[in-house]
N, C-alpha and C positions, 0 to 999 in steps of 0.2 A: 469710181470703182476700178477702173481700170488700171491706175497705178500700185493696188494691191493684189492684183489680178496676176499683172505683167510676168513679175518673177517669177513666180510660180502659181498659177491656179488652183490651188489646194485648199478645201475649207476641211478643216481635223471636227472633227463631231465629237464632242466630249461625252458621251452621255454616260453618267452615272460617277464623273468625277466626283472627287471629296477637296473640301480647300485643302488640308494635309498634303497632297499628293500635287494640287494645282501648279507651283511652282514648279517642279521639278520637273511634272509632263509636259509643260509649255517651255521649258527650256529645251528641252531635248529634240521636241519640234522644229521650234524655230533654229535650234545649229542644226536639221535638217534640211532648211531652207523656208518653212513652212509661214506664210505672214495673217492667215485668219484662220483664225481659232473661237469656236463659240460652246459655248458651256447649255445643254439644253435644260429647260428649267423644271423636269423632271427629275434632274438631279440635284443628292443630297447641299444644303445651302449652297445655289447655284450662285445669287449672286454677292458671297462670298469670296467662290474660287474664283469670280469674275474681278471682283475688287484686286484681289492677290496677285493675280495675274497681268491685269493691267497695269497695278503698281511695280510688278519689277520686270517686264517687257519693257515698259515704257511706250512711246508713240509709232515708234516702227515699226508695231504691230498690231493689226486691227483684231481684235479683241471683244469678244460679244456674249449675243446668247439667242439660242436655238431653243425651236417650240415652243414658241412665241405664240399663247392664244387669245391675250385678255390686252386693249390698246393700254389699260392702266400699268402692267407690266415693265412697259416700254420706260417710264420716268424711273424704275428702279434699277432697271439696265445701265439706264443713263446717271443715276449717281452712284452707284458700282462702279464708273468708270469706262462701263461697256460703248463702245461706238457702232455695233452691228447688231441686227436687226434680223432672225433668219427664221422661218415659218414653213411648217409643214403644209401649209395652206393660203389661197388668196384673199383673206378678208382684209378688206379694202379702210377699214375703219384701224387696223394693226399697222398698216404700210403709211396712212398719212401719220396717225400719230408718232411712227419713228420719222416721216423725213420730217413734222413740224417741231421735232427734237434737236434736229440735224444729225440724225444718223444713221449709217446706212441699212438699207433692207433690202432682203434678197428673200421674196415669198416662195412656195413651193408651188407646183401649177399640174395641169396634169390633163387640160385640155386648151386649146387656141382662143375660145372664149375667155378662160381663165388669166390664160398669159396676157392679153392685150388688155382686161379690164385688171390686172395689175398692175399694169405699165401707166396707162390715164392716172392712177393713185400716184406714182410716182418711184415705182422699185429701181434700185439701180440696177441689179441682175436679175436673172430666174433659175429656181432652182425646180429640175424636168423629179417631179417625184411623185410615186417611187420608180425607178428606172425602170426596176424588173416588168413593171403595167407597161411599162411603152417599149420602144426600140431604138437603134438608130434609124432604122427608117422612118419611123415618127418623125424625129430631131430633122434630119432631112426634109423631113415633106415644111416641117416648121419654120426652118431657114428660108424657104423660098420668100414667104410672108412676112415675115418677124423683121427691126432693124436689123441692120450690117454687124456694127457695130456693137449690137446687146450680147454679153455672154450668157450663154444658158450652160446651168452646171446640171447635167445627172447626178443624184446622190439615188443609192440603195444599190448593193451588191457588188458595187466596183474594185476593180482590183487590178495591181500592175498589169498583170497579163490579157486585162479584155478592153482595155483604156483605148485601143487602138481602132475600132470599128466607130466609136462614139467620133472620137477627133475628126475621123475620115466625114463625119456627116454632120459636123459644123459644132461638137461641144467647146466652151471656149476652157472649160474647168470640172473639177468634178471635187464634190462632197464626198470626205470619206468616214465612216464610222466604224463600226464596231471590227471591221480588218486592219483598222489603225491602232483602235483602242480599246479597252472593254476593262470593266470595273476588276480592279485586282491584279491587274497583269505590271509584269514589273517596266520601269521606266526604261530601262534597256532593252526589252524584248520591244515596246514600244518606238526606242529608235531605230531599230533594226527594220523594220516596218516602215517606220517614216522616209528613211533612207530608200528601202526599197520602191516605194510609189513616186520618190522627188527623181528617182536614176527612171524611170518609167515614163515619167512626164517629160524628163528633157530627151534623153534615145527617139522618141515620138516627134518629140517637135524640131529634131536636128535632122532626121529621116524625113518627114514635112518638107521642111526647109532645101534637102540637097533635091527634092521633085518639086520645087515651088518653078 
């Protein structure tokens, strides 16, 4: 997970995409920098726009689907084309059957119980949700316990301008949804957006880096 992490930690929340529109909003993404993108399965033939999208991305981008709650799911993800795995929730019966797929999963978790009996199933990441229920000071108190090396993303409410307390207290990434994208909005206003969170994530981690 980590080498799609690297670049940019950013997972785009699709929800409510249409295939029509899938191409175009993942291009505009990823010439934001943006390398995971997942289609949540709430939305209309999700994994259509998944197919679509993973057919003219190609490999260089991890490509999936969000609200993930049935493990049978998981095998249509997977001949979509999808290679992520990403859940509002820890069940443990969702998480092995993506990694006996081989593909990756990042559950949502939202107690310490939660986190560590998705980690034994085999998650590569965690995603802290919904943010707004917890804090950084959660995330913090988590880091003590949790591996070194695990990225835990916040997703819910995140936005350039608050991304900076989470980092401070060990997020490795963050989920973003509906301040990225939202049903109807045009693919431009969308990269305007994208742009904005990709300039937000790097100012953070080069500011990081000159106090490291």
């Amino acid at each position: 997970m980590k080498a799609w992490l690297d670049p940019l930690p950013l997972v785009a929340i699709l929800r409510g995409l249409t295939p029509d529109e899938s191409v175009e909003i993942g291009r505009v993404l990823v010439d934001a920098g943006f390398r995971m993108l997942e289609v949540p399965l709430n939305s209309p033939q999700p994994f259509e726009s998944i197919r679509r999208m993973s057919e003219a991305l190609g490999d260089e981008y991890l490509v999936g689907a969000g609200t993930v709650l049935d493990p049978a799911n998981v095998k249509k993800v997977a001949d979509a084309g999808g290679r992520l795995i990403v859940m509002p929730h820890a069940d443990v019966a969702v998480i092995r059957a993506a990694k006996e797929a081989g593909l990756y999963c990042v559950p949502g978790v939202a107690t310490p119980t939660e986190a560590f009996a998705a980690l034994a199933a085999g998650a590569d990441a965690l995603k802290l949700f919904p943010a707004e229920q917890a804090s950084p000071a959660v995330l913090k108190a988590w880091r003590a316990v949790l591996p070194k090396d695990l990225a835990v993303l916040p997703v819910g409410g995140i936005a350039p301008d608050n991304m900076g307390p989470w980092l401070a207290a060990g997020a490795g990434g963050f989920g973003i949804g509906s301040s990225l994208y939202a049903p109807g909005r045009p693919a431009s206003d969308v990269a305007t957006r994208a742009r904005a969170f990709a300039d937000a994530w790097r100012s953070h981690s080069v500011a990081k880096g000159s106090h490291a």
